[in-house]
PyMOL CGO cylinders between C-alpha atoms (Angstrom):
from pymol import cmd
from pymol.cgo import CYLINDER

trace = [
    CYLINDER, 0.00, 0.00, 0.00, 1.59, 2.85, -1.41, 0.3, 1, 1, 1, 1, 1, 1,
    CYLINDER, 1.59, 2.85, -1.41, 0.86, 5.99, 1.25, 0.3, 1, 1, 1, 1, 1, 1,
    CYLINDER, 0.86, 5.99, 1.25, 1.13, 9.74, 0.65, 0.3, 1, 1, 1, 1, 1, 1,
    CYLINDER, 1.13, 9.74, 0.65, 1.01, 12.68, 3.10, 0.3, 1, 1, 1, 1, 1, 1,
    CYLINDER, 1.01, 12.68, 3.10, 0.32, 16.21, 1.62, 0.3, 1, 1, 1, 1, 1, 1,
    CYLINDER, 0.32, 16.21, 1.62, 1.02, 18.73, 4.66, 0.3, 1, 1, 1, 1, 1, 1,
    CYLINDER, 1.02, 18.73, 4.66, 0.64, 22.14, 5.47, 0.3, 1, 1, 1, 1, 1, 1,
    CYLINDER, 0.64, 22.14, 5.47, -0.89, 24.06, 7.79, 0.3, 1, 1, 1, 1, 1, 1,
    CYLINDER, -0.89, 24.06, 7.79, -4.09, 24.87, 6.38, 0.3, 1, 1, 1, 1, 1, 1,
    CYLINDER, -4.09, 24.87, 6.38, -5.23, 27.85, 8.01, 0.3, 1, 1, 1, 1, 1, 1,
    CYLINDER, -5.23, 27.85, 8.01, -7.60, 27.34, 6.56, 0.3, 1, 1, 1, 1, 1, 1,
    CYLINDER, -7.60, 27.34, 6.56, -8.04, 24.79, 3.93, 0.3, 1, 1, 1, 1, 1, 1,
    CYLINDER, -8.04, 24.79, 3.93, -9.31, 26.12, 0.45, 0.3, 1, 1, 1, 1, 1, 1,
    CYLINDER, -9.31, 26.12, 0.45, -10.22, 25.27, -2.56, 0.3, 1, 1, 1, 1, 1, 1,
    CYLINDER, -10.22, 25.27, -2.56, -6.67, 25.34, -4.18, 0.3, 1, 1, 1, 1, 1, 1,
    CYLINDER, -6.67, 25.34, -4.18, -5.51, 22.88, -1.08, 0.3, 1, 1, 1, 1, 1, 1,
    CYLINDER, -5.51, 22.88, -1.08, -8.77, 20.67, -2.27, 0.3, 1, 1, 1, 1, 1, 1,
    CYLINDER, -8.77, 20.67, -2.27, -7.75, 20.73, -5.96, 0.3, 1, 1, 1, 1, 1, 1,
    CYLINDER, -7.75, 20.73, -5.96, -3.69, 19.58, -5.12, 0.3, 1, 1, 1, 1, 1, 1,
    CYLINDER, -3.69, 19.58, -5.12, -5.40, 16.90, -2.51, 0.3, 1, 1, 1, 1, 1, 1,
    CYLINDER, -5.40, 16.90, -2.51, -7.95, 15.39, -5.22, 0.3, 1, 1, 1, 1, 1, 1,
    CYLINDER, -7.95, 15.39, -5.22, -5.43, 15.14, -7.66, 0.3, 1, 1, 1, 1, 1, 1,
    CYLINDER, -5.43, 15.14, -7.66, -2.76, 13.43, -5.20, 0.3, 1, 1, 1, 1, 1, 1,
    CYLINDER, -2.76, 13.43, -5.20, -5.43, 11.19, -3.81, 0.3, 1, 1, 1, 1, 1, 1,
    CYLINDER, -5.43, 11.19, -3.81, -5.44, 9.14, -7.43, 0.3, 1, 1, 1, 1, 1, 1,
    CYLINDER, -5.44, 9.14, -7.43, -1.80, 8.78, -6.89, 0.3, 1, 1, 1, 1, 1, 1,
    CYLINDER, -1.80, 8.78, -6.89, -1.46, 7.14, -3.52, 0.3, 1, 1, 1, 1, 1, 1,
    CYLINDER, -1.46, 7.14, -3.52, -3.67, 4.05, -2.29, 0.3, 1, 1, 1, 1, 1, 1,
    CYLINDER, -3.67, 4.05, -2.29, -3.67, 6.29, 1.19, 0.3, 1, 1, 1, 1, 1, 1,
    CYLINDER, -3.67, 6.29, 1.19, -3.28, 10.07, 1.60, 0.3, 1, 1, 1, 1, 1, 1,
    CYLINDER, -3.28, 10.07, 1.60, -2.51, 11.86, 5.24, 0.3, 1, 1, 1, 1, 1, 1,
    CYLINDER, -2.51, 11.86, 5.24, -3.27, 15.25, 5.02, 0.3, 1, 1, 1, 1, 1, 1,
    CYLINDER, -3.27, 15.25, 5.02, -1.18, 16.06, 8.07, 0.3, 1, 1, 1, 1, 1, 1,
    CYLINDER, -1.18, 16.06, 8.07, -1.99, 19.42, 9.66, 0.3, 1, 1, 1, 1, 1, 1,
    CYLINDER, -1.99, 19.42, 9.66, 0.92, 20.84, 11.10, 0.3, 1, 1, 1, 1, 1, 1,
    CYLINDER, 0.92, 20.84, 11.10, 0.65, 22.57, 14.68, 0.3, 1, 1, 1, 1, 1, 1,
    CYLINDER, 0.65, 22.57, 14.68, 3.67, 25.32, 13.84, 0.3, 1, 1, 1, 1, 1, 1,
    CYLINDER, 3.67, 25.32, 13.84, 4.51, 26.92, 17.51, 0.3, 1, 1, 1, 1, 1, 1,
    CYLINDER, 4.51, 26.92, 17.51, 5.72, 29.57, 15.24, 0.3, 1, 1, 1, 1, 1, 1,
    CYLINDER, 5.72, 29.57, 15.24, 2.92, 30.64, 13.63, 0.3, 1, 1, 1, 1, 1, 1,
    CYLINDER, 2.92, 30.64, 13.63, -0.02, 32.22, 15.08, 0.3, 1, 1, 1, 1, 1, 1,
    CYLINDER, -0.02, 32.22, 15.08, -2.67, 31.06, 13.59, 0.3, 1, 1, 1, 1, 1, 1,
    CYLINDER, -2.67, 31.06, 13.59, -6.28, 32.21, 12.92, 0.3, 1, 1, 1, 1, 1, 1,
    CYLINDER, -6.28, 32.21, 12.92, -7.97, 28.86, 14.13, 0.3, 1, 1, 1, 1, 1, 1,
    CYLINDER, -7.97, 28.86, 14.13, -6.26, 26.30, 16.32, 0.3, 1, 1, 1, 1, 1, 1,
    CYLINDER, -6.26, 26.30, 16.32, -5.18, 22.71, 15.87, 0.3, 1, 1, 1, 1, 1, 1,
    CYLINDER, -5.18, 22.71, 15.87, -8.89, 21.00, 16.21, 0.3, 1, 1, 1, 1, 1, 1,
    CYLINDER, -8.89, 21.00, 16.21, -10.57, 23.84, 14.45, 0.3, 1, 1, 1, 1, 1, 1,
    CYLINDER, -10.57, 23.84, 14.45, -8.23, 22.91, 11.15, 0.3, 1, 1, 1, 1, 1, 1,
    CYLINDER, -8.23, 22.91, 11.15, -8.27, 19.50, 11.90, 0.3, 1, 1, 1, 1, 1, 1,
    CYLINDER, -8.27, 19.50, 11.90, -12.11, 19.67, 11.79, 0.3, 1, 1, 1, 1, 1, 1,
    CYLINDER, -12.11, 19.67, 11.79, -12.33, 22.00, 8.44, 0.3, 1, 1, 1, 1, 1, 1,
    CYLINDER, -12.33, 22.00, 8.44, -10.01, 19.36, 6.65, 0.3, 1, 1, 1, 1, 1, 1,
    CYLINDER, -10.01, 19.36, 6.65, -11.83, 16.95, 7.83, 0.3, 1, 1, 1, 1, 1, 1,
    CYLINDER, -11.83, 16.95, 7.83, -15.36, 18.07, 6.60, 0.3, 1, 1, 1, 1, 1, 1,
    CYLINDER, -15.36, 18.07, 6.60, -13.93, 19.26, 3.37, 0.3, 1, 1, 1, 1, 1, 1,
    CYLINDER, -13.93, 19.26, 3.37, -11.94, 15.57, 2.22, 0.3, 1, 1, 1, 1, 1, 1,
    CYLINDER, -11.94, 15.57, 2.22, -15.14, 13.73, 3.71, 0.3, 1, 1, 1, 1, 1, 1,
    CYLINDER, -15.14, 13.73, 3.71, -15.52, 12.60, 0.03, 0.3, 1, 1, 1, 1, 1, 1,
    CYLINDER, -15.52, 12.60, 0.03, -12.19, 10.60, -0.56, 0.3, 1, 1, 1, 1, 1, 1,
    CYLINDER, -12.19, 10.60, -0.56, -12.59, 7.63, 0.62, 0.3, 1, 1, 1, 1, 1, 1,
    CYLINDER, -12.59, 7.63, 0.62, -8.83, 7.20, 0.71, 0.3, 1, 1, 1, 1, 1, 1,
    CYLINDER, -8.83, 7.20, 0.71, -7.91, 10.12, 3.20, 0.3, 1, 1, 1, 1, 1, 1,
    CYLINDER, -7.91, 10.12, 3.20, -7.05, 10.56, 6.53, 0.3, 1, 1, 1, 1, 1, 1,
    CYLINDER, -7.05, 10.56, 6.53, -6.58, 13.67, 8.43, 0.3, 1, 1, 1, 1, 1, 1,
    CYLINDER, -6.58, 13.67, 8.43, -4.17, 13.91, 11.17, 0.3, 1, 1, 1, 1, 1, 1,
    CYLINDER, -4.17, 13.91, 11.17, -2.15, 17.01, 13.13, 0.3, 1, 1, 1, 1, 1, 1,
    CYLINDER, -2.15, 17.01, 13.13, 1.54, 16.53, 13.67, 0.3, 1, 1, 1, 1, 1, 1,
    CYLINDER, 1.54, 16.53, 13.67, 4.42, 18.84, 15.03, 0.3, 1, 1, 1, 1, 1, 1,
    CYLINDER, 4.42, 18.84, 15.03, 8.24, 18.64, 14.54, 0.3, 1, 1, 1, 1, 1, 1,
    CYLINDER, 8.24, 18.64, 14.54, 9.53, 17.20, 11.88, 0.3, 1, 1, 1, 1, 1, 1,
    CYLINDER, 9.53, 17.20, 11.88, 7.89, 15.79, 8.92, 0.3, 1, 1, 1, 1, 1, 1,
    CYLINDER, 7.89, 15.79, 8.92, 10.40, 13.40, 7.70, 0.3, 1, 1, 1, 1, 1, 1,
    CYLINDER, 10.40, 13.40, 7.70, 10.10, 11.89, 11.27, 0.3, 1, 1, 1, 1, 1, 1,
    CYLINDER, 10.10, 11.89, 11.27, 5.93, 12.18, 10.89, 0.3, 1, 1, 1, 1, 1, 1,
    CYLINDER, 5.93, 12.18, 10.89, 6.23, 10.05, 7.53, 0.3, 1, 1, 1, 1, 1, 1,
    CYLINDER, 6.23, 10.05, 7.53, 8.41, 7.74, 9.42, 0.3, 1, 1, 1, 1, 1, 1,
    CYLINDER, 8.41, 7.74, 9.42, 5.08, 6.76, 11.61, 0.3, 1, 1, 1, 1, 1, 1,
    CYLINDER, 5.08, 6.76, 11.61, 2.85, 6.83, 9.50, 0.3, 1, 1, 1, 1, 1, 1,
    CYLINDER, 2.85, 6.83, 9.50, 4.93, 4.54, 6.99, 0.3, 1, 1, 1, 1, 1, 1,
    CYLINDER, 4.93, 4.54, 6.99, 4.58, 7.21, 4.33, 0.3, 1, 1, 1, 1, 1, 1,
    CYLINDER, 4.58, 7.21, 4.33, 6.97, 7.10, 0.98, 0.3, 1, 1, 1, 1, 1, 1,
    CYLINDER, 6.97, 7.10, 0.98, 5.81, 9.98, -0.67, 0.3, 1, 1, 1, 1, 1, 1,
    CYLINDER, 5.81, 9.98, -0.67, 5.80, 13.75, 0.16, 0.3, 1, 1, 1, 1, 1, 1,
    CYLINDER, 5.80, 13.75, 0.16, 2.87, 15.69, -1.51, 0.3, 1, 1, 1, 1, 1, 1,
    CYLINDER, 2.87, 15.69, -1.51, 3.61, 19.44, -2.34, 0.3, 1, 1, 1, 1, 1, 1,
    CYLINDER, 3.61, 19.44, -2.34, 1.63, 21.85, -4.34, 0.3, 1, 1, 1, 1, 1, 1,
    CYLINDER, 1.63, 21.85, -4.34, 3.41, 24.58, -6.34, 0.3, 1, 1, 1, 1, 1, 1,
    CYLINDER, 3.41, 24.58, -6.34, 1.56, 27.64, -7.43, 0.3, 1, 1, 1, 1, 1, 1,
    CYLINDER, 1.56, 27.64, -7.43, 4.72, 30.36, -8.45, 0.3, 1, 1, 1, 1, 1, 1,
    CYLINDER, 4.72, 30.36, -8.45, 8.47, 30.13, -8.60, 0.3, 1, 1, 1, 1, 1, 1,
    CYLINDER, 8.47, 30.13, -8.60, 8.66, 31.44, -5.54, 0.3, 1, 1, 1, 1, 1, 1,
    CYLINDER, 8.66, 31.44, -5.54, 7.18, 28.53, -4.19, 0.3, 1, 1, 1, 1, 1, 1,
    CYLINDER, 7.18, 28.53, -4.19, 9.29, 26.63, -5.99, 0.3, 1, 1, 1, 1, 1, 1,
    CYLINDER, 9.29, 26.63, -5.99, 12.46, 27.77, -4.51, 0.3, 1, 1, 1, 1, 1, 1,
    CYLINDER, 12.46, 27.77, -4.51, 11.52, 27.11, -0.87, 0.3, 1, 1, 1, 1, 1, 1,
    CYLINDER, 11.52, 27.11, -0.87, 9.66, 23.82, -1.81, 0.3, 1, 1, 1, 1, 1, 1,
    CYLINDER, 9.66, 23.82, -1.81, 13.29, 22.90, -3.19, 0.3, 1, 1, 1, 1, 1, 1,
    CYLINDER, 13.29, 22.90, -3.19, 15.45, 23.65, -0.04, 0.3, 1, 1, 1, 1, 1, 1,
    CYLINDER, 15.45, 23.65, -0.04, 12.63, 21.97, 1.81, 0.3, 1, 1, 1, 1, 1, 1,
    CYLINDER, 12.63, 21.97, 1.81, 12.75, 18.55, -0.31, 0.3, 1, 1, 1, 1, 1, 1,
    CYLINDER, 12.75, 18.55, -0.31, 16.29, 18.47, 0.09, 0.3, 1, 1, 1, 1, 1, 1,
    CYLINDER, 16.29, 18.47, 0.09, 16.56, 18.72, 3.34, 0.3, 1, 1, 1, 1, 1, 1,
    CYLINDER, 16.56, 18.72, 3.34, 13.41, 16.15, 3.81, 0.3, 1, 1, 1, 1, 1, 1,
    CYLINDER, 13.41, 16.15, 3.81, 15.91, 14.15, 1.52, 0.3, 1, 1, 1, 1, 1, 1,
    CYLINDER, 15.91, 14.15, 1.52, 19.49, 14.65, 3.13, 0.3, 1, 1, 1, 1, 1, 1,
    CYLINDER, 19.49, 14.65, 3.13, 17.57, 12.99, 6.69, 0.3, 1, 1, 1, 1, 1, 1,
    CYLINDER, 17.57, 12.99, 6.69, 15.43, 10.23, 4.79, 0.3, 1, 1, 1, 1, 1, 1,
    CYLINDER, 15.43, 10.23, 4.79, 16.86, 9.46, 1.74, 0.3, 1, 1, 1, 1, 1, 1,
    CYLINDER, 16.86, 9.46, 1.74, 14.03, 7.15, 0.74, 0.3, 1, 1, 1, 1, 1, 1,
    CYLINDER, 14.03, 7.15, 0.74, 11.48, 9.66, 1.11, 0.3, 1, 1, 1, 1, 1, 1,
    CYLINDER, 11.48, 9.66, 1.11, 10.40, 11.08, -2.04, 0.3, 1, 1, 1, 1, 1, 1,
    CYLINDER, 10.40, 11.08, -2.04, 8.84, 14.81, -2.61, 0.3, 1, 1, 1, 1, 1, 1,
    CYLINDER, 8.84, 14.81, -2.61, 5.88, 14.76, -5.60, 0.3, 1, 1, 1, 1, 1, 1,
    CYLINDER, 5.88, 14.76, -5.60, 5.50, 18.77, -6.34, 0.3, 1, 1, 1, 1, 1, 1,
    CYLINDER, 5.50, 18.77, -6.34, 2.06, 19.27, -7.70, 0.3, 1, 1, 1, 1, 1, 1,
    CYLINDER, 2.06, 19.27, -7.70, 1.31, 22.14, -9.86, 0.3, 1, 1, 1, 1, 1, 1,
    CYLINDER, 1.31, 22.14, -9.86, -1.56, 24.23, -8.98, 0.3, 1, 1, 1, 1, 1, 1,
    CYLINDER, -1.56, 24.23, -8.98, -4.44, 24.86, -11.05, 0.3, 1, 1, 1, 1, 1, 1,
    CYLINDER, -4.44, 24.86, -11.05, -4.54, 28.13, -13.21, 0.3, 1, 1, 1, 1, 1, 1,
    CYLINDER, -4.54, 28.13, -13.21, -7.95, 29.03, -11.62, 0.3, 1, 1, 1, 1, 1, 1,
    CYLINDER, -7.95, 29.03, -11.62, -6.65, 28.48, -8.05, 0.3, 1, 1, 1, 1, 1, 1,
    CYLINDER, -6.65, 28.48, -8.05, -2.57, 29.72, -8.56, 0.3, 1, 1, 1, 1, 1, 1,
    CYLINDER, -2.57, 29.72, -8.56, -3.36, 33.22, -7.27, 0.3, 1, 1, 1, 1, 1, 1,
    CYLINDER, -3.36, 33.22, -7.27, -5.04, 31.37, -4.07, 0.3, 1, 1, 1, 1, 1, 1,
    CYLINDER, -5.04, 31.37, -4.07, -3.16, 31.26, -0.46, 0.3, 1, 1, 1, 1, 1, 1,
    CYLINDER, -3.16, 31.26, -0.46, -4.77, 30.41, 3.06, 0.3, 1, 1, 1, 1, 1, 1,
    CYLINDER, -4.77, 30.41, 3.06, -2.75, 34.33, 3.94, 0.3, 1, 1, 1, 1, 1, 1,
    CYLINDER, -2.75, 34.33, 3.94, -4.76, 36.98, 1.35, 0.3, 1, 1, 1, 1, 1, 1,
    CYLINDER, -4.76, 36.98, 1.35, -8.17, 34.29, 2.12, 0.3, 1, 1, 1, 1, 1, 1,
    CYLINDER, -8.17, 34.29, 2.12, -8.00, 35.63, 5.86, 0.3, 1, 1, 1, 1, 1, 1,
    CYLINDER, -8.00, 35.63, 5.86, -6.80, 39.22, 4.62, 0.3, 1, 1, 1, 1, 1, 1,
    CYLINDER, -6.80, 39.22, 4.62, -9.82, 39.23, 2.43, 0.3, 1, 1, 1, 1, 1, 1,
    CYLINDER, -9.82, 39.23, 2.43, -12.49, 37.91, 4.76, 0.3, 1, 1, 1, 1, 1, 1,
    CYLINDER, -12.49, 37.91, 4.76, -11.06, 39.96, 7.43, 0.3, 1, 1, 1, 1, 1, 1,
    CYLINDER, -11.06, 39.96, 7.43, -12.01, 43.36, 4.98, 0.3, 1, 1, 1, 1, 1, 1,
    CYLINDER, -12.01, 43.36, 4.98, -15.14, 42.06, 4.15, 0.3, 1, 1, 1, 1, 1, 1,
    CYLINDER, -15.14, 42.06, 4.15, -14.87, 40.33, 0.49, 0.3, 1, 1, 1, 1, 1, 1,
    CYLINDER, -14.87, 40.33, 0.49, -16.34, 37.52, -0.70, 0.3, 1, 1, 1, 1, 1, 1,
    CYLINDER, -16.34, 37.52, -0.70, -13.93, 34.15, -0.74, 0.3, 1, 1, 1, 1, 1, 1,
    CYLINDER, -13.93, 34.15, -0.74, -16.90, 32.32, -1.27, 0.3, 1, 1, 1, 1, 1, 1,
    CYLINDER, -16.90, 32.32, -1.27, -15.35, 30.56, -4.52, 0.3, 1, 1, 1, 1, 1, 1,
    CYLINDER, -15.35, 30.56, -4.52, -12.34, 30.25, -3.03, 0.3, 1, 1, 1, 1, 1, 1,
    CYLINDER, -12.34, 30.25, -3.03, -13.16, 27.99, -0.04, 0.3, 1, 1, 1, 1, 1, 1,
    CYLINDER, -13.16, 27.99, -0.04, -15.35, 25.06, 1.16, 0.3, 1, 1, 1, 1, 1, 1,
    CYLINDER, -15.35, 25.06, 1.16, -18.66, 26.45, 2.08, 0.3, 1, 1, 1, 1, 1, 1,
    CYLINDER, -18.66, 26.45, 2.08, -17.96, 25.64, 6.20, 0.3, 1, 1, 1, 1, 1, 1,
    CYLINDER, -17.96, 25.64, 6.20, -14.39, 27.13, 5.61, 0.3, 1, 1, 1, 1, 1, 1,
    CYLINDER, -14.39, 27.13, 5.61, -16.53, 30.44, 4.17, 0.3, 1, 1, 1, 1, 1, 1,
    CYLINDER, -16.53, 30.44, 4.17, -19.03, 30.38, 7.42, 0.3, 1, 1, 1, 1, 1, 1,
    CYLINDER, -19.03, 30.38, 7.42, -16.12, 30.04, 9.68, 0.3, 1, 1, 1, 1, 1, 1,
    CYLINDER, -16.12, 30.04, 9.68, -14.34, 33.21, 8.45, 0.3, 1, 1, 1, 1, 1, 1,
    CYLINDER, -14.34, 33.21, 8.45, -17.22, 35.17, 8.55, 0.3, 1, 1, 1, 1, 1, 1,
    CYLINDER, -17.22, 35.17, 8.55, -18.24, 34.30, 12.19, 0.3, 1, 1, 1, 1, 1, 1,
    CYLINDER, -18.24, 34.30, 12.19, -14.66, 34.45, 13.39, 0.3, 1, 1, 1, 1, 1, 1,
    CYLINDER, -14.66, 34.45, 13.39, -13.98, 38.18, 11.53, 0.3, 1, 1, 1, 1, 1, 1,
    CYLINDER, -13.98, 38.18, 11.53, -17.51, 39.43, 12.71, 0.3, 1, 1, 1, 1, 1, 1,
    CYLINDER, -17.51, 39.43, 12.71, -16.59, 38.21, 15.83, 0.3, 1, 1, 1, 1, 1, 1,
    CYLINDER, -16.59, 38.21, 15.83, -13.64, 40.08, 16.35, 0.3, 1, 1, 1, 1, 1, 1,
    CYLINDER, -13.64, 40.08, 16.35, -15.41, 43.63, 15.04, 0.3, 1, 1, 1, 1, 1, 1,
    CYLINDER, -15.41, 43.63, 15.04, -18.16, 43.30, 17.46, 0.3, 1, 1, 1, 1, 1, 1,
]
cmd.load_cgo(trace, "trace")
């Protein structure tokens, strides 16, 4: 059983995340979409909140888990008996740290491979950063994430204006 894990921390998921993990799901007999809880980040929702979104959202693949991990993602893979790493690519700039990243993921498990995904034209403009910047002004990223994903934004940036 060939198994995949595609991660990132998807804060929060969206529909350029769902096109990279349909597309990746036909190429592994399992897929782990591993959340990553990033002490250096400060996220907009926490661990079970993303957990939960990417849950609801890959519902339909049968072959999918969802799982949060910290540290390392070589070492992640490791337990989880993954062989492939799933990245999606939307610019060159991506590129270039996707590159450093694979090599390192590389130089401490050789036999770990790195599959870079290109992303979709309609979805290459998409990141989870200008979806919060835009839903925090007030525009519409209803095409640009799963409906719940859409609903959560809205309550969380009414929230903090009230």
């Amino acid at each position: 059983m060939l198994t995949a894990i595609y991660p990132g921390s998807f804060d929060p998921i969206t529909n350029g995340h769902l096109d990279v993990i349909g597309r990746a799901s036909r190429l592994a007999d399992r897929l782990i979409v591993g959340v990553l809880l990033n002490a250096n980040k400060n996220p907009l929702f926490d661990i079970e909140e993303r957990v939960e979104m990417t849950r609801e959202a890959v519902r339909p693949y049968p072959n999918i888990e969802v799982r949060h991990f910290d540290g390392l993602l070589v070492e992640f893979a490791e337990r989880e008996r993954a062989r492939i790493i799933v990245r999606g690519i939307r610019a060159i700039s991506d590129y270039e740290f996707e590159l450093q990243m694979a090599l390192m993921n590389r130089r401490l498990k050789p036999d770990l491979e790195t599959v870079f995904l290109m992303a979709s034209e309609n979805h290459s403009f998409v990141s989870s950063r200008i979806i919060k910047e835009v839903a925090r002004l007030g525009g519409d990223v209803r095409d640009m994430v799963p409906p719940q994903v859409e609903a959560r934004l809205r309550a969380r940036f009414q929230r903090s204006e009230n």
